[in-house]
OpenMM code with the backbone's topology and positions (N, CA, C; nanometers):
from openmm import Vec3, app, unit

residues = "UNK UNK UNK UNK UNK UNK UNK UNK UNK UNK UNK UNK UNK UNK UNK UNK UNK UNK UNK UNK UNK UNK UNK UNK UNK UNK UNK UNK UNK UNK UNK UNK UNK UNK UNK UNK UNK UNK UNK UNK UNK UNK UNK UNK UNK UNK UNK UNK UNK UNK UNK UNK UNK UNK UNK UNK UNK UNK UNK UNK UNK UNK UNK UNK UNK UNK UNK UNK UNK UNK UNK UNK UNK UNK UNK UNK UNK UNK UNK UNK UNK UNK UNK UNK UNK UNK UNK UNK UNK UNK".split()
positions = [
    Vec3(-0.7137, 1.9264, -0.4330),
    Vec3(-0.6647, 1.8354, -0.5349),
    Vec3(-0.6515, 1.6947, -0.4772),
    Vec3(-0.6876, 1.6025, -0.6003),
    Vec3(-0.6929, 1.4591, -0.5316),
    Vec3(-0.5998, 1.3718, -0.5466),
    Vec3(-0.4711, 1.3549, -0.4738),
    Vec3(-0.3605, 1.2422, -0.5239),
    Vec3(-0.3897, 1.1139, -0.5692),
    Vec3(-0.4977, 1.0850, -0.5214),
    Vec3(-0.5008, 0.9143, -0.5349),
    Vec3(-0.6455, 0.8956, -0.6293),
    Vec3(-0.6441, 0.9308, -0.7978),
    Vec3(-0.7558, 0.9119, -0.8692),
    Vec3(-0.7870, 0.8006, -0.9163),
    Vec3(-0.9040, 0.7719, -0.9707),
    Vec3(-0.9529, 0.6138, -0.9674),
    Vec3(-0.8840, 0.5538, -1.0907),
    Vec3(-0.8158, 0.6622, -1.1847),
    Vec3(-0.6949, 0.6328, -1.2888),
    Vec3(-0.6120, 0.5939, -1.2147),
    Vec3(-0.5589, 0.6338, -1.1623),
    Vec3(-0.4159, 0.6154, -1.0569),
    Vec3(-0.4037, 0.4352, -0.9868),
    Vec3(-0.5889, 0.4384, -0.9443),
    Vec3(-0.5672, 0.3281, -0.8457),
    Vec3(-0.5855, 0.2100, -0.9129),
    Vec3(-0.6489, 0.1956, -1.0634),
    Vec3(-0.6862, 0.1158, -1.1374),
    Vec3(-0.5109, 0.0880, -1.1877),
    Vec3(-0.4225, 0.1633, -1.2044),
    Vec3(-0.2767, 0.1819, -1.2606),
    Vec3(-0.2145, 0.0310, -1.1319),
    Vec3(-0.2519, 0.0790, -1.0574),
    Vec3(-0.1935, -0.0060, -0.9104),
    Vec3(-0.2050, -0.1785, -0.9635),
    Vec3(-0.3280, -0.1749, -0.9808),
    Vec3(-0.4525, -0.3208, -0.9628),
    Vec3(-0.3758, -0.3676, -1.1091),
    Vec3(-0.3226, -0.2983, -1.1880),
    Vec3(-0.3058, -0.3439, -1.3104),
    Vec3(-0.1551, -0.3881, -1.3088),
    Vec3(-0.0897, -0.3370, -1.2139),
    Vec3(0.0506, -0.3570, -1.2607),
    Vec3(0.0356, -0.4733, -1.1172),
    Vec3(0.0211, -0.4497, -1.0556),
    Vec3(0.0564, -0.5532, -0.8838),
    Vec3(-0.1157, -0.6805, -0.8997),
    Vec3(-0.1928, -0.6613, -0.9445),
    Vec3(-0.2878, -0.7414, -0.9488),
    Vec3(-0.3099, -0.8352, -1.0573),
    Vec3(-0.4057, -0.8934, -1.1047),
    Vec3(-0.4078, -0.9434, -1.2122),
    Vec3(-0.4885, -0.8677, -1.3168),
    Vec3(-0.5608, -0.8196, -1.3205),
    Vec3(-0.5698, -0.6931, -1.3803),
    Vec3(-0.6678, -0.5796, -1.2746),
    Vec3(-0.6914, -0.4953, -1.3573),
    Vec3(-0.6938, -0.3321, -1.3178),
    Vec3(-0.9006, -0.3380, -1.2588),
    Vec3(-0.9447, -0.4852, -1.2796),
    Vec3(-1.0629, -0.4792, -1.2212),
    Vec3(-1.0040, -0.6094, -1.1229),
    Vec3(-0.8972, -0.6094, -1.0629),
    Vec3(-0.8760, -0.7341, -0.9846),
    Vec3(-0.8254, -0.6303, -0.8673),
    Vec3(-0.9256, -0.5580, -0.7395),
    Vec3(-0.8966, -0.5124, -0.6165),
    Vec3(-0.8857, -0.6034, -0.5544),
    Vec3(-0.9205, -0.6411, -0.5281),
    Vec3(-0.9332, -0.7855, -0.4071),
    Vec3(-0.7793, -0.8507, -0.3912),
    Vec3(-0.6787, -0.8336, -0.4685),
    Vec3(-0.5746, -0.9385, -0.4548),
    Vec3(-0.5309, -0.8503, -0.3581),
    Vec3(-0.4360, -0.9178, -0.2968),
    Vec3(-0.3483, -0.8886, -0.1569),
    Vec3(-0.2238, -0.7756, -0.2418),
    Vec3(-0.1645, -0.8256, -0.3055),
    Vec3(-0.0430, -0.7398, -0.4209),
    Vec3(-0.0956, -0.6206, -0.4454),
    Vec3(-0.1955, -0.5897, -0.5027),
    Vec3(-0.2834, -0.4755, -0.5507),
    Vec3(-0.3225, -0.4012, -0.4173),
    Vec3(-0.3619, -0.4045, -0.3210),
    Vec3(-0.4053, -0.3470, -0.1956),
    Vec3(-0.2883, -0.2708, -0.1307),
    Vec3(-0.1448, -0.4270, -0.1048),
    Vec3(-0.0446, -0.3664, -0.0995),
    Vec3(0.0193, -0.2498, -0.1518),
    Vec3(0.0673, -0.2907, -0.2512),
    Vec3(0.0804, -0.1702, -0.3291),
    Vec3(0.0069, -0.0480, -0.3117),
    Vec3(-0.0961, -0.0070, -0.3475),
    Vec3(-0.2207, 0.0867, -0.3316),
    Vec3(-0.2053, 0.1373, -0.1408),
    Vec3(-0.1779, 0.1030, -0.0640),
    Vec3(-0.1562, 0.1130, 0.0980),
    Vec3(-0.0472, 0.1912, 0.0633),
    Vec3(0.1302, 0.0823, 0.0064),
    Vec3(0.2091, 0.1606, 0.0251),
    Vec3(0.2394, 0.3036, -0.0035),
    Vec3(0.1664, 0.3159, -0.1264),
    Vec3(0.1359, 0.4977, -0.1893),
    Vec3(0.0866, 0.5387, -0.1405),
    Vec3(0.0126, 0.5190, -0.0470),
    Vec3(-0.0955, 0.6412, 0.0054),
    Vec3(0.0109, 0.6704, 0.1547),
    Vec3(0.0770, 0.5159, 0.2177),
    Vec3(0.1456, 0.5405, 0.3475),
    Vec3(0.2648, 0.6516, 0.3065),
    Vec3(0.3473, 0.6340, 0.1078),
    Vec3(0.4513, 0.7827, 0.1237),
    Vec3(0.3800, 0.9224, 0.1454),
    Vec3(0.2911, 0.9062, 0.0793),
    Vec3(0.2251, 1.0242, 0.0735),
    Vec3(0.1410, 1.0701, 0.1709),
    Vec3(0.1178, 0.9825, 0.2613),
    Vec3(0.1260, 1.1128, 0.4198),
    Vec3(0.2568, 1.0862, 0.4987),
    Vec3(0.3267, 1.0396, 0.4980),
    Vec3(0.4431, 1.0589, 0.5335),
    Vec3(0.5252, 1.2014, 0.4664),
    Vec3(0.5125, 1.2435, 0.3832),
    Vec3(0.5689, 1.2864, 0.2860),
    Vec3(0.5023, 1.4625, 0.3403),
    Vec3(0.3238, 1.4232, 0.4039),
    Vec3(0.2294, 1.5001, 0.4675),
    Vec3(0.2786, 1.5391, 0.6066),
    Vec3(0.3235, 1.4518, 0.6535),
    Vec3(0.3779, 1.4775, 0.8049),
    Vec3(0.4865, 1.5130, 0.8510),
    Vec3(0.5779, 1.5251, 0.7357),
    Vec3(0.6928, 1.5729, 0.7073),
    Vec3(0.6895, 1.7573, 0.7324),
    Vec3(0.5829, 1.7657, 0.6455),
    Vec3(0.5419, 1.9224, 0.6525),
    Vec3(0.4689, 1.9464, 0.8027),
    Vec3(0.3716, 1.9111, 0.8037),
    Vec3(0.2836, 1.9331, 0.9493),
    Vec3(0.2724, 1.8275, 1.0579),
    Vec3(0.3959, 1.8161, 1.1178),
    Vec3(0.4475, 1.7395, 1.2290),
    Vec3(0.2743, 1.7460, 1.3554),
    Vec3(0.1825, 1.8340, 1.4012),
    Vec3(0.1229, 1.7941, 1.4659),
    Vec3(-0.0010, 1.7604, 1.4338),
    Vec3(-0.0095, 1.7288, 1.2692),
    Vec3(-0.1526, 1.7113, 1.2201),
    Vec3(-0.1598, 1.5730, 1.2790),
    Vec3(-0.2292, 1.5275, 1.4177),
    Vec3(-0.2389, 1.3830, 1.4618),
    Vec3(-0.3494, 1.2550, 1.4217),
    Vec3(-0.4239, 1.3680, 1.3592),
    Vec3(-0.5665, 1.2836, 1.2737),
    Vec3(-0.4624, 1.2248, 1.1301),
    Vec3(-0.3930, 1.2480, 1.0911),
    Vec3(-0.3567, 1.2159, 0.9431),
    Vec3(-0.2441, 1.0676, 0.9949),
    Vec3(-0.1637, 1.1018, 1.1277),
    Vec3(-0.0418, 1.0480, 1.1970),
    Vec3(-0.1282, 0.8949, 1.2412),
    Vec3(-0.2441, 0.9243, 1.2534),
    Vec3(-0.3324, 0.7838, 1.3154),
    Vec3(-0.3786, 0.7594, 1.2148),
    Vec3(-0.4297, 0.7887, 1.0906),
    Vec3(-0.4472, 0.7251, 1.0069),
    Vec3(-0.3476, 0.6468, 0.9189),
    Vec3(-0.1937, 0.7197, 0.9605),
    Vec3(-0.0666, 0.6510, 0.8782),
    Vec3(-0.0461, 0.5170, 0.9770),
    Vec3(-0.0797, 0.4783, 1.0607),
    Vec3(-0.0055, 0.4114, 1.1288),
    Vec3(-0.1506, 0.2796, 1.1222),
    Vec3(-0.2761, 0.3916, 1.1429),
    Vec3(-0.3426, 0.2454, 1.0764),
    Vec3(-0.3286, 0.1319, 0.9030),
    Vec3(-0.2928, 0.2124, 0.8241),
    Vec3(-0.2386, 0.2107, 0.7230),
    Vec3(-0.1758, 0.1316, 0.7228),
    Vec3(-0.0480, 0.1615, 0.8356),
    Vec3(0.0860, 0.0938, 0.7992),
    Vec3(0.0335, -0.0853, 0.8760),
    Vec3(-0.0344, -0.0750, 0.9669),
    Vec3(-0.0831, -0.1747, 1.0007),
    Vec3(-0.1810, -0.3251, 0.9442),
    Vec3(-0.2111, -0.2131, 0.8660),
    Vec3(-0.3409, -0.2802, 0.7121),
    Vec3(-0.2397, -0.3422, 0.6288),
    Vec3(-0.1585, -0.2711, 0.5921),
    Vec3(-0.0301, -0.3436, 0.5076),
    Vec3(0.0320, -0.4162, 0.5518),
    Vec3(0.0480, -0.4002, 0.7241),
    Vec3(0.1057, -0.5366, 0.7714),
    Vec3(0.0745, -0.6681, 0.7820),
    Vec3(-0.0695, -0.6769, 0.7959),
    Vec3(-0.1462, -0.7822, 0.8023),
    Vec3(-0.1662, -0.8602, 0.6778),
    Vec3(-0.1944, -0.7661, 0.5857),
    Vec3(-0.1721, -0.8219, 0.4283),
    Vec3(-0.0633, -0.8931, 0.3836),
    Vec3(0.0538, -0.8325, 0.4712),
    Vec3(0.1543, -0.9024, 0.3972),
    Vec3(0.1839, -1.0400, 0.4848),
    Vec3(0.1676, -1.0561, 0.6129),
    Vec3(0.1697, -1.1740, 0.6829),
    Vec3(0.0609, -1.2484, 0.5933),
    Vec3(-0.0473, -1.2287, 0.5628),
    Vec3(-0.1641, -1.2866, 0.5153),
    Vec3(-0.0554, -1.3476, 0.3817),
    Vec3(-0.0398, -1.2829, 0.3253),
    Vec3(0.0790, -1.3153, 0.1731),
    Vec3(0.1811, -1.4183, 0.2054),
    Vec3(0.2346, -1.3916, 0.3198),
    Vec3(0.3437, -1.4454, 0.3636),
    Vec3(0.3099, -1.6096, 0.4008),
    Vec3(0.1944, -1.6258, 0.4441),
    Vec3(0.1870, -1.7230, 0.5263),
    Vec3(0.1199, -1.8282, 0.3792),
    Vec3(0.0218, -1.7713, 0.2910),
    Vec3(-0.0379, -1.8337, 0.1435),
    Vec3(0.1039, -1.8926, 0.0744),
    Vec3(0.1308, -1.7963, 0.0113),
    Vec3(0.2242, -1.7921, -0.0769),
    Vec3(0.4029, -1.7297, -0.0912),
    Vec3(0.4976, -1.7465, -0.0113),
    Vec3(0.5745, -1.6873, -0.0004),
    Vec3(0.6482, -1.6809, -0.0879),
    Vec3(0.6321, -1.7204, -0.2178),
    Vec3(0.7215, -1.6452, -0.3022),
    Vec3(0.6053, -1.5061, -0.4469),
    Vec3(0.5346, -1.4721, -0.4429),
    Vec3(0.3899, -1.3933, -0.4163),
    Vec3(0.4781, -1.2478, -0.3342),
    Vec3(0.4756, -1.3273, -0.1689),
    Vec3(0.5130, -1.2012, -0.0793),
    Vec3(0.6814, -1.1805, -0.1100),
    Vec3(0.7579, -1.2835, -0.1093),
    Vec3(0.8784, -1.1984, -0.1637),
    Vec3(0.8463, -1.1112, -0.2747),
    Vec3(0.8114, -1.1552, -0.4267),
    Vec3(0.7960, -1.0901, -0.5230),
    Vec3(0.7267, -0.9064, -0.4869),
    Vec3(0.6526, -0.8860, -0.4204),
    Vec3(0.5902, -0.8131, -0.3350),
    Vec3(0.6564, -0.7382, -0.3470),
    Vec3(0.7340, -0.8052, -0.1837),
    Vec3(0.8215, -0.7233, -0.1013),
    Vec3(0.9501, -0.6962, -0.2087),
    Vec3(1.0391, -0.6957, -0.2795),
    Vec3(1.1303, -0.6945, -0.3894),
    Vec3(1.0644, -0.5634, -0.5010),
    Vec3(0.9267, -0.5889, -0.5440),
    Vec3(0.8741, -0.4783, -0.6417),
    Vec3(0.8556, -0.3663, -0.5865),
    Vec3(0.8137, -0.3690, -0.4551),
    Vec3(0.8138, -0.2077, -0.3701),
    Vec3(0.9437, -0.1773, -0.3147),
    Vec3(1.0219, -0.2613, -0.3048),
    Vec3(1.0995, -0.2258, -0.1899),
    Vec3(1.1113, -0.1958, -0.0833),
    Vec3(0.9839, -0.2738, -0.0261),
    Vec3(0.9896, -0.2873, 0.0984),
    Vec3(1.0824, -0.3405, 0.1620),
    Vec3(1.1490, -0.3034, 0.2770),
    Vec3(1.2741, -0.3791, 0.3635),
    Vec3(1.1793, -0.4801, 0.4515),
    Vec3(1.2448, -0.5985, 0.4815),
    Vec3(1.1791, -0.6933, 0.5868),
    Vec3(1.2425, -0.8327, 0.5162),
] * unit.nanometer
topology = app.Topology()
chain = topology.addChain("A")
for resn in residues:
    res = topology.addResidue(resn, chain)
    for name in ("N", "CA", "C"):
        topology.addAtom(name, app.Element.getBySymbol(name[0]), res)
């Protein structure tokens, strides 16, 4: 079964982007990163030595980091708004 369907990801782009054919924005990516980073977290929770899934969370979490400095440094009220709609801490 597939968590993350192209309904799902178009849902992302539409609510955090400018619309639901707008991937490219930084908000939309964000967003779309942070769901996939609960949901292997959520994965690793259960199977503590799956280490292929553990390196892909952490590249993840890294992709989102850069995005959001990238946000941060353009537009910082963009990356607050962001950071405030996910709830991201930082």
């Amino acid at each position: 079964m597939n968590y993350l369907t192209a309904e799902k990801k178009q849902e992302f782009f539409k609510e955090y982007g400018k619309s639901n054919n707008d991937t490219g924005s930084p908000e939309g990516q964000i967003a779309l990163f942070s769901y996939r980073i609960s949901h292997l977290t959520e994965h690793l929770k259960k199977n503590r030595k799956d280490y292929g899934t553990q390196r892909a969370l952490l590249k993840l979490v890294g992709k989102r980091r850069r995005l959001l400095d990238y946000l941060k440094e353009r537009d910082i009220e963009r990356y607050r708004e962001i950071i405030k709609a996910l709830n991201l801490r930082k």
